[in-house]
N, C-alpha and C positions, 0 to 999 in steps of 0.2 A: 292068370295075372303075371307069372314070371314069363310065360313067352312075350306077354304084350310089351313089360320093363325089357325084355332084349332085343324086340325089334326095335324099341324106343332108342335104345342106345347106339347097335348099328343104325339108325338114318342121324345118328346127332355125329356118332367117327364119320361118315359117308361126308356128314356137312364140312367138319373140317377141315378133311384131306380133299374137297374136291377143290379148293380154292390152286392147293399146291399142284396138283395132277390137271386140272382142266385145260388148262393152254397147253400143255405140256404134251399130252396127249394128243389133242386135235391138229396139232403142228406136227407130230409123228404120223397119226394117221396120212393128213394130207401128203404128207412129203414123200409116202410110200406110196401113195395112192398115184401120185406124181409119176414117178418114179416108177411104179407098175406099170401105168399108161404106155411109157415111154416106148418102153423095152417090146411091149405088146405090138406099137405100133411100127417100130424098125422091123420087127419078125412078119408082121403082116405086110407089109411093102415089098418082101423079098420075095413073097408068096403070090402079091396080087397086085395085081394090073393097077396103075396108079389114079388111073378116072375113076376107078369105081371107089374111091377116099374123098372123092371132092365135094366136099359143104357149102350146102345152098348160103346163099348170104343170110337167110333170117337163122336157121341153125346157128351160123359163125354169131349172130349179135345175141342170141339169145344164150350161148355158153358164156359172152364177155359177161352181160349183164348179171348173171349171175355167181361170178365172181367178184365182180366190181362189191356188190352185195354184201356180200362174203367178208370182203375185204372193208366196207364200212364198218360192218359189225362188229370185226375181232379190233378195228380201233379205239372203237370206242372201250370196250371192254380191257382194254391194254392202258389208257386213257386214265377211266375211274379207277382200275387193280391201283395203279403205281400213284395215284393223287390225288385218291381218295378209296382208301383203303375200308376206312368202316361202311362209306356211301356203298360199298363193291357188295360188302356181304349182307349188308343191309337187303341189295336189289337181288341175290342168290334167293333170299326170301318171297321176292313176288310171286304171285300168280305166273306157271309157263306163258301164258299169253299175254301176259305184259311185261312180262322181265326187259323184252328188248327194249320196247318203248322209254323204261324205266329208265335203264341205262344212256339210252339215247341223252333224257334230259339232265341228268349225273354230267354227263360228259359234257355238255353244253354250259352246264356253270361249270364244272374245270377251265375250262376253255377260255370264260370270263374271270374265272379267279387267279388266273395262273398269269392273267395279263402284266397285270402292276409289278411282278416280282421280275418280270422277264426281260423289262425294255428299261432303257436305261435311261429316255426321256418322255414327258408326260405327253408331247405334242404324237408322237410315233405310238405309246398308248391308246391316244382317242381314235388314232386314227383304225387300228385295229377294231376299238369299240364301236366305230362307224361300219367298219367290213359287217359287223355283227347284227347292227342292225339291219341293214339294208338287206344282208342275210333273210331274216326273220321273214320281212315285208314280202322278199320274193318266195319264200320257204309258202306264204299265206297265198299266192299269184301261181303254185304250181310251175314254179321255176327257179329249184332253186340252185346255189352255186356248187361245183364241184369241188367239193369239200365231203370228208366222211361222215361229221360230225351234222350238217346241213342237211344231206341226203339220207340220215337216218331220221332226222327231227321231220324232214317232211314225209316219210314213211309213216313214223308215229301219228303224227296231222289226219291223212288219209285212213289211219283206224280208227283215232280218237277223236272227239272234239276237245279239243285243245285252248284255251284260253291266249290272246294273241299280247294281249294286257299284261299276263303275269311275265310274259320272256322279256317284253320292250321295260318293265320296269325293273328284272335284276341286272340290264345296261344301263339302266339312266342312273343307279344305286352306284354301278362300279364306275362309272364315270364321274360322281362327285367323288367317292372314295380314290378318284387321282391325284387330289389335291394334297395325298400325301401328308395332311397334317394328324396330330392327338385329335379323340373326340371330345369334344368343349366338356359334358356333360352325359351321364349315364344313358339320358333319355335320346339322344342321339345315335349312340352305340346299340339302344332298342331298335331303332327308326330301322337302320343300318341291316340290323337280323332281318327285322319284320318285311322289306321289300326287296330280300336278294334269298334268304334259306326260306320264310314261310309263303312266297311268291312259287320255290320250287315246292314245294308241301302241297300248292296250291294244285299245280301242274300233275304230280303225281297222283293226288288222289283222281283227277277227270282221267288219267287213265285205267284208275280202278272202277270206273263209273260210278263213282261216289258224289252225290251234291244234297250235302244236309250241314244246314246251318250250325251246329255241335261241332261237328270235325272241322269246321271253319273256324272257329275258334279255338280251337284245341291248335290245329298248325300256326293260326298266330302267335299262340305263347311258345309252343316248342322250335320255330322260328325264331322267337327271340332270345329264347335259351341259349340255342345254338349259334346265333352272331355272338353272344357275350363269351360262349368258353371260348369259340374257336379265336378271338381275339386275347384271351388269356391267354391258353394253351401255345398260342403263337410269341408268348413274351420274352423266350428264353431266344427263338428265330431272331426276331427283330432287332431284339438289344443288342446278340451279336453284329448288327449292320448300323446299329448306332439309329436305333430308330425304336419308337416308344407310343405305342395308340391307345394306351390306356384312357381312361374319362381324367380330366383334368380337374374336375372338380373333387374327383375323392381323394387324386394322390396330393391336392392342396387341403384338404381335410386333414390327412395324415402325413403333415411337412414333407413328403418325398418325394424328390425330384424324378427329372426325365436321369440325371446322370447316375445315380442309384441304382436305377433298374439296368443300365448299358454297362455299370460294373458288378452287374451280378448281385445285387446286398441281397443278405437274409436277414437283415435287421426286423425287429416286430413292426416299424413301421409300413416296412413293405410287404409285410404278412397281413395287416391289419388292409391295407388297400385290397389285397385278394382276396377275403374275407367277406369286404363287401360286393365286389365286385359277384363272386361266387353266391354270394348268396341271393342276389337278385335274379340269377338265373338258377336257383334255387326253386325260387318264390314262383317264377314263372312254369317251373317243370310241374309242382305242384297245382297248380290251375289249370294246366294242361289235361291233366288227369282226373281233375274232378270232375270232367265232361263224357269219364271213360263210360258212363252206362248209358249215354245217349247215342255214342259214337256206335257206327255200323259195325260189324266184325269185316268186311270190305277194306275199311279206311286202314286199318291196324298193320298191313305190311307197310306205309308210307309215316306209321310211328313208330317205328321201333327204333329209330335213333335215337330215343329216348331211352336207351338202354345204355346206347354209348355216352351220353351227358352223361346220367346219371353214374357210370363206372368211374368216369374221370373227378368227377364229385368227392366219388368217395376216397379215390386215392390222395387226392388232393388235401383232404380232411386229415388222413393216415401223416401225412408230411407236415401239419400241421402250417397250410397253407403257404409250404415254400414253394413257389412256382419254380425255383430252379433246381430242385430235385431231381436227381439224375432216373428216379424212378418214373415219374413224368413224363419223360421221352421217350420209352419202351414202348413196344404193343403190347398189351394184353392177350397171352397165349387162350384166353379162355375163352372169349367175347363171342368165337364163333357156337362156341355153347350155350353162353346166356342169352345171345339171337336165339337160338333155336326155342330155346325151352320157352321164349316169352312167346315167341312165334306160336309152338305149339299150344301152350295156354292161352292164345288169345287176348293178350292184355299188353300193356304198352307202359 
């Protein structure tokens, strides 16, 4: 028993620190390996007659292509590290033979999420959201465009069967979400989760070769769990930009303005709006899990973001529902632990 608790703990340190050393490392490797090459091949040219170096053309295309490769992969992985940080160690947790995949589709909603905050006008947004789609289409046509993010998602296509449904609905999701306005109503901010995060939940699981009506319902609620925090959790971003997405109908429940939240109050009113806000994806995390003994042990690496809900829950609770808690903004040194351990237990 004590051997098996210390190999338990070295793979849970191994999990930690590989987040900080993995790029780290394979950029050292390469760069020496570069750089070995180099030097080898000056010394051999002094040595040897210069025809006998000459690379046939299919050689020369088949070293590009597998760099090009190379070079999709660590984008993406660079991509979801720095813009979606829990999504990153989340997918550490896949299956080796789906991690890429996993990442692949990670990076593809980055890709979509990161649009709205980046451009400065909505018309130059769509139009990106159109690059995106038309993307998809040829991605589905075995053509698709040179792009890292593209040419990994048709990589993923050609392992998995892929649903073409769930990509074209988290664009048409970020393309109403240009409009830039508050969501009227809670059920909205649901809609919102349900057809941009449980669309990707969708996607992940056909890479796990997962199709069982339980885990389809299960990603819907934890889909909707996670459009409501991450619309939370984003309160303290927003407000600083003088902007406020909260549901409109709860903070007119609890008389709180949009301008309350853009100057920061800790008033219990605006405690009381995240309250309910939180506890609707609460309610959903809880439903989610009640489905946990139907659900495959397959599906369970594509829920464990319900680890990261659930953490931010409880801190949340600890602050007594101050969204602007300076605690709130930190990562969690520990997270890459309680992945593991649910990992390892198989429960979600």
């Amino acid at each position: 028993m004590k051997i098996c608790y210390i190999l338990s703990v070295i793979q849970i340190i191994r999990l930690i620190l590989f987040n900080s050393i993995y790029c780290g490392a394979e950029r050292t490797v390469r760069s020496a390996c570069l750089q070995g090459s180099c030097n080898m091949a000056h010394a051999l040219e002094e040595e040897i007659p210069y025809p006998t170096f000459i690379q046939r053309p299919t050689e020369i295309k088949c070293s590009r292509t597998l760099t090009t490769g190379q070079h999709n992969e660590q984008y993406c992985i660079d991509i979801v590290r720095k813009r979606d940080y829990e999504g990153f160690l989340c997918s550490l947790l896949f299956p080796e033979a789906v991690r890429r995949s996993a990442l692949a589709l990670r990076a593809f909603n980055v890709e979509l999420a990161q649009i709205k905050d980046t451009v400065s006008q909505k018309t130059i947004g769509l139009m990106r959201l159109q690059f995106w789609k038309s993307a998809v289409e040829d991605i589905y046509r075995d053509d698709p465009p040179a792009q890292p993010v593209s040419a990994e998602l048709w990589r993923a296509l050609r392992k998995h069967t892929l649903t073409r449904r769930w990509m074209l609905r988290i664009i048409s999701e970020r393309e109403k979400d240009m409009e830039d306005k508050a969501y009227r109503n809670l059920q909205e901010l649901e809609a919102y989760g349900e057809n941009t995060q449980s669309s990707l939940l969708f996607l992940l699981l056909e890479t796990l070769g997962v199709k069982n009506v339980h885990s389809d319902h299960a990603a819907s609620h934890i889909g909707k769990a996670q459009g409501i925090l991450t619309c939370l959790r984003a309160t303290p971003y927003n407000s600083s930009r003088r902007k406020v997405y909260l549901p409109m109908d709860i903070c007119m429940l609890h008389g709180a303005s949009q301008e309350d939240f853009i100057r920061g109050s800790r008033d219990q009113n605006i405690r009381d709006v995240v309250y309910d806000i939180a506890s609707q994806a609460h309610v959903h995390l809880q439903h989610a899990r009640s489905f946990s003994e139907n659900v495959p042990h397959a599906a369970l690496p594509a829920f464990l973001q319900t680890v990261v809900l659930e953490d931010y829950l409880q801190r949340v609770r600890k602050v007594d529902f101050d969204v602007f808690h300076p605690s709130l903004q930190k990562r969690n040194p520990m997270l890459p632990l309680q992945l593991y351990l649910r990992s390892w237990k198989k429960i979600y």
